[in-house]
MARRO-234745 format. One line per 3 residues: their letters; for each residue x, y, z of C-alpha. Coordinates in steps of 0.2 Angstrom, whole numbers, m for minus. Each point is the difference from the previous one (the first is absolute). Example, Ala and Ser with C-alpha at 12.3 -4.5 7.8 and 13.67 -1.06 7.14 Angstrom:
as) 62 m22 39; 6 17 m3
***
This chain:
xxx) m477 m710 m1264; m7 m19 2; 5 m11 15
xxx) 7 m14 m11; 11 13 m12; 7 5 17
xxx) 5 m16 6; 10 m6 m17; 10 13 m3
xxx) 15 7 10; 4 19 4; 15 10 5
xxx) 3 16 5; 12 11 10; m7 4 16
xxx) 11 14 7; m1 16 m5; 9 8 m14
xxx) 16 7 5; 17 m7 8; m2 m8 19
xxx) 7 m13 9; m12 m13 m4; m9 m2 m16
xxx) m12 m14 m2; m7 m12 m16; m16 m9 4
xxx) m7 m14 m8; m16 m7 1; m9 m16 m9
xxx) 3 m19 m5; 17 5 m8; 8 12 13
xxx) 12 m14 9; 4 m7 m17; 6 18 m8
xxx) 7 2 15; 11 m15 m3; 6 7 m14
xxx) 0 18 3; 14 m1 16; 14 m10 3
xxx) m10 m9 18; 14 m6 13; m12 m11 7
xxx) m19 m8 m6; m14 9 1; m11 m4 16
xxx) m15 8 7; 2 16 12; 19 1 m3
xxx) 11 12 m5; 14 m6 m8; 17 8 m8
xxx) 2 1 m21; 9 8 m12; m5 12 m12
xxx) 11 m5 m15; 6 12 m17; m7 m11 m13
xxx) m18 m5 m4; m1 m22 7; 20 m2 m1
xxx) 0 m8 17; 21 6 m2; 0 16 m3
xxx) 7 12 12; m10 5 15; m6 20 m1
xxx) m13 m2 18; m3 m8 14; m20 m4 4
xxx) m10 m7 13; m14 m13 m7; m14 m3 8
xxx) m12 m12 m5; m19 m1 7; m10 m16 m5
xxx) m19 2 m7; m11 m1 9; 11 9 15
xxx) 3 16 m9; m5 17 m4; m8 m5 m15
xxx) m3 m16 6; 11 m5 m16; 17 m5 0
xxx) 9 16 4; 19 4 m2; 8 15 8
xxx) 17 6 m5; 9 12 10; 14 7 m11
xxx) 11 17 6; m12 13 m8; 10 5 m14
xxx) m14 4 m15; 13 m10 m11; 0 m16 8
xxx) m19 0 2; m5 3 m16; 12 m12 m5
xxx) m8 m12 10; m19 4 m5; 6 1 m19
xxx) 9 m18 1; m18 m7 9; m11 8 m12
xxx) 9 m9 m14; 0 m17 9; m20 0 2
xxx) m6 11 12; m9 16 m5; 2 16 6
xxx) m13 2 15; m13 16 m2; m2 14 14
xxx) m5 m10 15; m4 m16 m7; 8 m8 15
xxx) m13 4 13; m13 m1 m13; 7 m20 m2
xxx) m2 0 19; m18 7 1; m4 m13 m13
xxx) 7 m14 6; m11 5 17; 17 3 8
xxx) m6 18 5; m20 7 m1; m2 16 m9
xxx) 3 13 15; 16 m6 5; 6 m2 m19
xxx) m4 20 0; 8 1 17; 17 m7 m10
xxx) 1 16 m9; m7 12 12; 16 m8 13
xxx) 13 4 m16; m7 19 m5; 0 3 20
xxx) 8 16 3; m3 m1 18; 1 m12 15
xxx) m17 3 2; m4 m6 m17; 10 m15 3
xxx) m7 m6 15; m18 2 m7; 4 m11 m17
xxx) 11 m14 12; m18 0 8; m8 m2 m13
xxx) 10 m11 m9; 1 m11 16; m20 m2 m4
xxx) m6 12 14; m13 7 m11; m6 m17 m8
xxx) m2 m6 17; m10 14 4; m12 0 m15
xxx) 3 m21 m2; m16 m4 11; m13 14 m4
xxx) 2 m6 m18; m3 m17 7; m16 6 9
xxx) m5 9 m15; 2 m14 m11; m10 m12 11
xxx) m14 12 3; m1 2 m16; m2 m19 m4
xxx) m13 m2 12; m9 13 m9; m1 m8 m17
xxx) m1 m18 8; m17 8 10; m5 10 m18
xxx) 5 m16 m13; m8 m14 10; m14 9 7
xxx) m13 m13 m9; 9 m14 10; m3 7 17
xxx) 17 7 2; m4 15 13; 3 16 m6
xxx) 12 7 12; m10 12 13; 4 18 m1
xxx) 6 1 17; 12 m11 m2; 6 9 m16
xxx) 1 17 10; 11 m11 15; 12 m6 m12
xxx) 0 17 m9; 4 10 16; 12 m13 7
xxx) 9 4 m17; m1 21 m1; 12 m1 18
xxx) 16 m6 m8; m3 10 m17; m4 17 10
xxx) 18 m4 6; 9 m3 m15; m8 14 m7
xxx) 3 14 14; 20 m5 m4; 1 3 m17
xxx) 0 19 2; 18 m4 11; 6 m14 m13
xxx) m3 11 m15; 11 15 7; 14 m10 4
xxx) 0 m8 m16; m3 13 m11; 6 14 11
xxx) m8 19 3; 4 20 m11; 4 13 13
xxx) m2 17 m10; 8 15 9; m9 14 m5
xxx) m1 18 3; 4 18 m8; 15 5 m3
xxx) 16 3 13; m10 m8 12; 15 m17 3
xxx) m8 m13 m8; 17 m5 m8; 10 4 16
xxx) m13 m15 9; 1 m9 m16; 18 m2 0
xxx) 0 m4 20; m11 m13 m1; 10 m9 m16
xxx) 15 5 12; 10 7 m15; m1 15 m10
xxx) m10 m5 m16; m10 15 m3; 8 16 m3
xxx) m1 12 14; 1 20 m2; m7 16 6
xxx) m7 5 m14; m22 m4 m3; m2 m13 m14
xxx) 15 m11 0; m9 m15 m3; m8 0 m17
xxx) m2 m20 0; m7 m12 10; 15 m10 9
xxx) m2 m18 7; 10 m13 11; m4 m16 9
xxx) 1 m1 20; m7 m13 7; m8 3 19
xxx) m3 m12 13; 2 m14 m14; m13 9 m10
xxx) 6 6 m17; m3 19 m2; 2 9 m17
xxx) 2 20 5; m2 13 m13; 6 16 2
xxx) m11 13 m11; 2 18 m9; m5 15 14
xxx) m21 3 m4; m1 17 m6; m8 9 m14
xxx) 16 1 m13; 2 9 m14; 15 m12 m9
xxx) m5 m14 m10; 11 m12 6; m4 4 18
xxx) m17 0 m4; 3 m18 m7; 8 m6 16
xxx) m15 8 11; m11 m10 m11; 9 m16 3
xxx) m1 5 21; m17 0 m1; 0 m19 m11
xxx) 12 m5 14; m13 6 14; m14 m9 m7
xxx) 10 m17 m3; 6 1 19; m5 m10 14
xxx) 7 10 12; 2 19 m1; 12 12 10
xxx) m4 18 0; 15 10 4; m5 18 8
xxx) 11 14 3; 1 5 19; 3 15 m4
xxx) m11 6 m13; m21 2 1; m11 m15 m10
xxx) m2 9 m19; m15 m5 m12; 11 m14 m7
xxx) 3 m10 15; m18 0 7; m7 m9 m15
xxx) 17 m10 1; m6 m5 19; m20 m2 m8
xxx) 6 m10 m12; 8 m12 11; m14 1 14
xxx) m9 m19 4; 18 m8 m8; 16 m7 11
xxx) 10 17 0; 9 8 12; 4 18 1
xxx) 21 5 5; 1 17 5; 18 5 m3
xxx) 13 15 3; m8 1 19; 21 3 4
xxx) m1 13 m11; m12 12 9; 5 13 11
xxx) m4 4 19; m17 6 1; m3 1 m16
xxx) m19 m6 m5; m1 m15 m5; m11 m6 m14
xxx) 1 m20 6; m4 2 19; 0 m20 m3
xxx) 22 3 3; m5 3 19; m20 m4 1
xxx) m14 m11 m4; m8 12 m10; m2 m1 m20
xxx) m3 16 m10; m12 m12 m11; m15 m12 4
xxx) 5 m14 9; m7 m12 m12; 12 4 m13
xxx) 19 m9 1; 7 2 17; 19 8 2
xxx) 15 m12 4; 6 7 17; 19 0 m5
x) 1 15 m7
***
């Protein structure tokens, strides 16, 4: 969408979500929005700049007499000292879906037009009021599931990543000007830049982006979050730890191998981080299609995780099945839960001396045992 189509027209939207709430909100944005405004609310007082002040929201489509079915707060934002840098209207009605979409229809049909998916912020990143990381920050603070999330895209959308990569752009962009200007005016005795030099600038620039670099791995799980698959074979208690950690019973729990013929997932989140965990089928050879189908989708399941937990019976030896579940997962971030432990009896052998020792019954290369067992 071009700059100047942008600055003519005037958009509207409803900016709450869909639903009934306290507060629902119309915003308007462009050189029309005060005027519509005007006409689309009975205003107690003039508009002025950075105030908020009490309307009416009125039955009838301009009949300045018609009886009043809302109370609003209007708040008006001059350009240039706006969001959009625009003139910008705000009307906080009682968020009743009926009044608001009263309120956008009767804007729409006095001029404005109704705004696209976050055309408001992509006015502001045009209008230079925000640079493209903290436009992207906008949405990442709204789909932000955790406080985490939140306080990484308020950073981000305060400029701390701009300000970051701000001046090794600017050093890039200089040394790279000084190149040409040695290489286009070489024949006027413009020195070419010495090759030292080039390797200073170059070195003084790798320190901040090594930085920036070694926090992306952090930045990205918090954004996007991590899969924890729990896998193991069958009536081993991967949905019993499933459902303790989502601390309700979502998974169905019985005595009987093969309950679980699905995959089974629920959001957590874990020190801020967000954490998908997926409860799979027991791993087993099975002669039932549909179980067969559900060990199929385990496997999928463990492939796609990020982190794996490998739920062992205290009680029973390692089979076939679990040692190439435990070299499967070997050289990834897995941990192995050895559970039941409570359910041996005195003196009996124990086939994880990991419950009371340090010692493993695989190579200690491999994933190594959680200790609460």
């Amino acid at each position: 969408m071009a700059g100047s189509e942008i600055n003519t027209d005037t958009i509207a939207a409803i900016s709450t979500p869909p639903g009934r709430g306290g507060i629902g909100i119309v915003r308007l944005s462009g050189p029309l929005a005060a005027s519509i405004t005007t006409q689309l609310v009975r205003l107690r007082q003039p508009l002025e700049h950075g105030r908020a002040r009490l309307a009416d929201v009125l039955d009838e489509d301009c009949g300045m007499d018609a009886s009043r079915i809302d109370e609003a707060l209007v708040t008006y934002f001059a350009a240039p000292n706006s969001y959009t840098a625009e003139d910008l209207v705000e009307i906080a009605a009682h968020g009743s879906p009926v009044v608001l979409e009263l309120l956008l229809g009767r804007a729409l049909k006095l001029g404005a037009r109704l705004a696209e998916p976050g055309e408001f912020t992509q006015r502001a990143f045009l209008s230079g009021k925000l640079d493209l990381t903290q436009a992207e920050a906008v949405r990442d603070l709204i789909e932000a599931q955790t406080l985490t999330q939140a306080r990484q895209a308020a950073s981000q959308m305060g400029g701390a990543l701009s300000r970051r990569v701000g001046p090794v752009k600017q050093g890039l962009v200089e040394l790279v000007a000084l190149l040409e200007a040695g290489i286009d005016f070489a024949e006027d005795d413009v020195d070419v830049t010495p090759q030292a030099e080039i390797a200073r600038r170059i070195g003084e620039l790798t320190t901040p982006l090594t930085a920036l670099e070694a926090s992306f791995a952090r930045g990205r799980i918090v954004h996007d979050g991590l899969t924890l698959a729990i896998v193991g074979r069958p009536n081993v208690g991967k949905s019993s730890l499933f459902n303790r950690l989502v601390k309700r019973e979502r998974a169905i729990v019985t005595a009987t191998p093969g309950t679980t013929r699905d995959t089974v997932t629920e959001r957590i989140s874990l020190n801020g981080i967000p954490l998908e965990l997926v409860d799979t089928a027991g791993l087993r050879e099975a002669a039932e299609e549909v179980e067969q189908l559900g060990i199929a989708r385990s496997r999928e399941a463990l492939a796609d995780a990020a982190l794996v937990v490998v739920v062992l019976d205290a009680t029973q030896p390692l089979n076939d099945e679990e040692r190439r579940l435990l070299a499967a997962v070997e050289g990834r971030p897995a941990v192995a839960a050895v559970n039941k432990c409570d359910l041996m009896e005195t003196g009996q052998p124990k086939a994880f001396p990991r419950c009371a020792s340090a010692s493993w019954p695989w190579p200690p290369a491999g994933p190594q045992p959680s200790r609460a067992c």
